[in-house]
C-alpha positions in Angstrom: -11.8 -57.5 -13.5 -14.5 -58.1 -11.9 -18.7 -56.7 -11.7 -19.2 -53.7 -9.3 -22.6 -54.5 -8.7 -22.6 -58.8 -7.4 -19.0 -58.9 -6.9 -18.6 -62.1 -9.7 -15.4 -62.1 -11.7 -16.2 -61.4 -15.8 -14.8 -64.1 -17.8 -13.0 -63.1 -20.7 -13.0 -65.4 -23.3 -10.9 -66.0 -26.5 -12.4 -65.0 -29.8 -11.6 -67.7 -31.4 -11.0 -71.9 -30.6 -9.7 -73.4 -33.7 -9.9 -76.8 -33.4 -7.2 -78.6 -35.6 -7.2 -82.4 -36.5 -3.2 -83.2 -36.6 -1.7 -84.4 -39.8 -1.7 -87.8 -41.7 0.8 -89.9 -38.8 2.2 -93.5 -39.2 -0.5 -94.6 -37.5 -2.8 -93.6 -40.3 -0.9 -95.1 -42.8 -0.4 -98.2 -41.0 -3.0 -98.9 -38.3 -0.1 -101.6 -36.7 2.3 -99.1 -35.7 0.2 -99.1 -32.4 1.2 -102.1 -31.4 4.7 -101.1 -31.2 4.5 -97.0 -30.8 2.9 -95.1 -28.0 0.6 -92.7 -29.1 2.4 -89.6 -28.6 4.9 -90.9 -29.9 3.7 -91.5 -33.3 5.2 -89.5 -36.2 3.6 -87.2 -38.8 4.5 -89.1 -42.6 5.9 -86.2 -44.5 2.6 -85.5 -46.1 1.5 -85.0 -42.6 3.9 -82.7 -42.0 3.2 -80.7 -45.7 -0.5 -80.7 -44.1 0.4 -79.3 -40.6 2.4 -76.6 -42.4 -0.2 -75.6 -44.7 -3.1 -75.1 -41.7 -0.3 -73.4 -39.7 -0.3 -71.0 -42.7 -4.2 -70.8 -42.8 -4.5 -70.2 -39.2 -1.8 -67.2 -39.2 -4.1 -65.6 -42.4 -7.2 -65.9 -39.5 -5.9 -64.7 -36.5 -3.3 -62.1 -38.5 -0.3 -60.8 -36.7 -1.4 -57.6 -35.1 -1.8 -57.2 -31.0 -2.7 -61.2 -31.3 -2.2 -64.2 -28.9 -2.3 -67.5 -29.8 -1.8 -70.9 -27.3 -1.6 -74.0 -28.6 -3.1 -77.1 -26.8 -3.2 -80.4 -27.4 -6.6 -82.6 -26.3 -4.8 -84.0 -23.0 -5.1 -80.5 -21.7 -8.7 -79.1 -22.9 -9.8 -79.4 -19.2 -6.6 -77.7 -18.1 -7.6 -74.7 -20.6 -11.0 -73.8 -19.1 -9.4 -73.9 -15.7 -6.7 -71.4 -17.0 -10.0 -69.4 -18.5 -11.6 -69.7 -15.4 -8.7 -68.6 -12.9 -7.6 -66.1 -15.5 -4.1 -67.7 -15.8 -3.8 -66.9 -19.9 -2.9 -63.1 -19.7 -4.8 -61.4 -21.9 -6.8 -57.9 -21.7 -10.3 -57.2 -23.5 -8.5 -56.0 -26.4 -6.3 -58.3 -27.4 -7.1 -60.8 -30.3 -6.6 -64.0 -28.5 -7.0 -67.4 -30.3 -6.9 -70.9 -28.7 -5.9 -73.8 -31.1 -6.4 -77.0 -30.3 -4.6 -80.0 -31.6 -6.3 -83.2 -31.7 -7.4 -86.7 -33.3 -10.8 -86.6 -35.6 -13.3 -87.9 -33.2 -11.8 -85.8 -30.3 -12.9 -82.5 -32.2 -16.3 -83.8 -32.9 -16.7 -84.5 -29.4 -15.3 -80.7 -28.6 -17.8 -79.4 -31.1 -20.8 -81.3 -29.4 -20.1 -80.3 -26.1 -19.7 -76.5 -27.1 -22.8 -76.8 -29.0 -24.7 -79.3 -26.5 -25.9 -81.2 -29.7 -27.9 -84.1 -29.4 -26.6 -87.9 -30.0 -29.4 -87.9 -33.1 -27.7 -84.6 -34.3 -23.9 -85.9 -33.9 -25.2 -89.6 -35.5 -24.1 -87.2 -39.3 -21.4 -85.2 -38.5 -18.1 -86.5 -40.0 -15.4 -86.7 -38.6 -12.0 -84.0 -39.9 -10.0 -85.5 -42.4 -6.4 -84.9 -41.5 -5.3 -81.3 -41.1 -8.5 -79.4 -41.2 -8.9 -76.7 -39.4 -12.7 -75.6 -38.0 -13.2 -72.3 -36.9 -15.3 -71.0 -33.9 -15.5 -67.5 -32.9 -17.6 -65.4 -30.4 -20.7 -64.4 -32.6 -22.9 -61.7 -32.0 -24.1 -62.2 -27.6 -20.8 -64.4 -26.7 -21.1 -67.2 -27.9 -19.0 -69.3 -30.0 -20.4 -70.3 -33.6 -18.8 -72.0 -37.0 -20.9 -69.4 -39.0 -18.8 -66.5 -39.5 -15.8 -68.1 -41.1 -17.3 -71.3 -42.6 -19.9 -70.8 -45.2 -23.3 -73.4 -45.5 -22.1 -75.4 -48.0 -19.3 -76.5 -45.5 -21.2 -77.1 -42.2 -23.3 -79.2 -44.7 -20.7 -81.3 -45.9 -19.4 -81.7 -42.2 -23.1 -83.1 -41.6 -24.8 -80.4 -39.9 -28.8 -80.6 -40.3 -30.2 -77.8 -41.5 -31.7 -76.6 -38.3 -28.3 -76.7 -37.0 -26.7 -74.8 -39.6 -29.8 -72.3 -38.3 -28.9 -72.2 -34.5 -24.9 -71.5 -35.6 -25.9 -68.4 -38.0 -28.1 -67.2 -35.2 -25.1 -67.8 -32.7 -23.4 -65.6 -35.3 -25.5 -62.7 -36.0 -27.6 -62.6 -32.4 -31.4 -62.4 -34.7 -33.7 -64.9 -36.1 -32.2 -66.4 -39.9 -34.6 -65.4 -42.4 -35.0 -69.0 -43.8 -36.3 -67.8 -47.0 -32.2 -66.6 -48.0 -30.8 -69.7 -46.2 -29.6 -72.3 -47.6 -32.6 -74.4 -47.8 -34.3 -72.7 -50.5 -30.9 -73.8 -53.4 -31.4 -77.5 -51.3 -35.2 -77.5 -52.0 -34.3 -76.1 -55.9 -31.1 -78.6 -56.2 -33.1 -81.5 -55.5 -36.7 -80.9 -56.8 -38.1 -80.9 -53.5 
């Protein structure tokens, strides 16, 4: 699959990455487990496990079940998946709904978000970091490229410590055309907070 004209393969990229922090592990209830237990080798508690199974279930509702493909990796492989983009090792044709999910620890999914966003270290100094569990979104927008916008709402990217001009440049990745400020969210900040 590849351009007539220069001769450059297309890449074909999934419509959606969910990025997935893993459950509440022994190591999160007791930080000395670490001394003892390798980190892959660290168990979910069963609360962690009641957590995994309730994303699971919120991830199926977003990527449905019809003509869709979903592969799961865990942040020891991220590089290995944008080689398998690149070299067109995960089968998958133009129509098909296919959904990358990536399993990882907090601060590893802020650092996935920052590099697929190129944020700044000033930008990145408010974002919080997933509690256990939650899931965050990104799907092609409008030209290609990959935005939290279309499944989380404003309220959300705010309270995940996205700046307002942030929130901006993921509704634009979203909808391809300049966000009419006047219906964003600022104007309900401004009026919340007597500004």
């Amino acid at each position: 699959m590849g351009n007539a004209n220069t001769g450059t393969k297309e890449r074909r990229m999934p419509k959606r990455i969910i990025l997935v922090r893993h459950g509440e592990s022994e190591g999160n209830v007791d930080k000395n487990v670490y001394a003892t237990v390798p980190d892959h080798k660290v168990q979910l508690t069963k609360k962690g496990k009641e957590q995994a199974k309730k994303a699971g279930e919120l991830i199926r509702g977003v990527v449905g079940n019809n003509n869709c493909k979903v592969y799961f990796y865990n942040t020891g492989f991220v590089e290995s998946l944008w080689r398998d983009i690149d070299m067109d090792k995960i089968p998958h044709s133009a129509n098909d709904n296919l959904n990358i999910v990536i399993i990882s620890h907090g601060p590893t999914v802020g650092v996935l978000l920052v590099r697929f966003f190129r944020w700044t270290a000033e930008q990145v100094e408010n974002l919080t970091s997933p509690k256990n569990a939650v899931v965050r979104i990104m799907e092609l927008g409008h030209e290609g490229e990959y935005t939290l916008a279309l499944y989380h709402d404003d309220q959300t990217l705010e309270k995940w410590g996205l700046s307002p001009e942030m929130i901006v440049d993921q509704k634009q990745r979203a909808f391809g055309h300049k966000v009419d400020l006047d219906k964003c969210f600022f104007t309900s900040y401004f009026e919340k907070n007597n500004v």
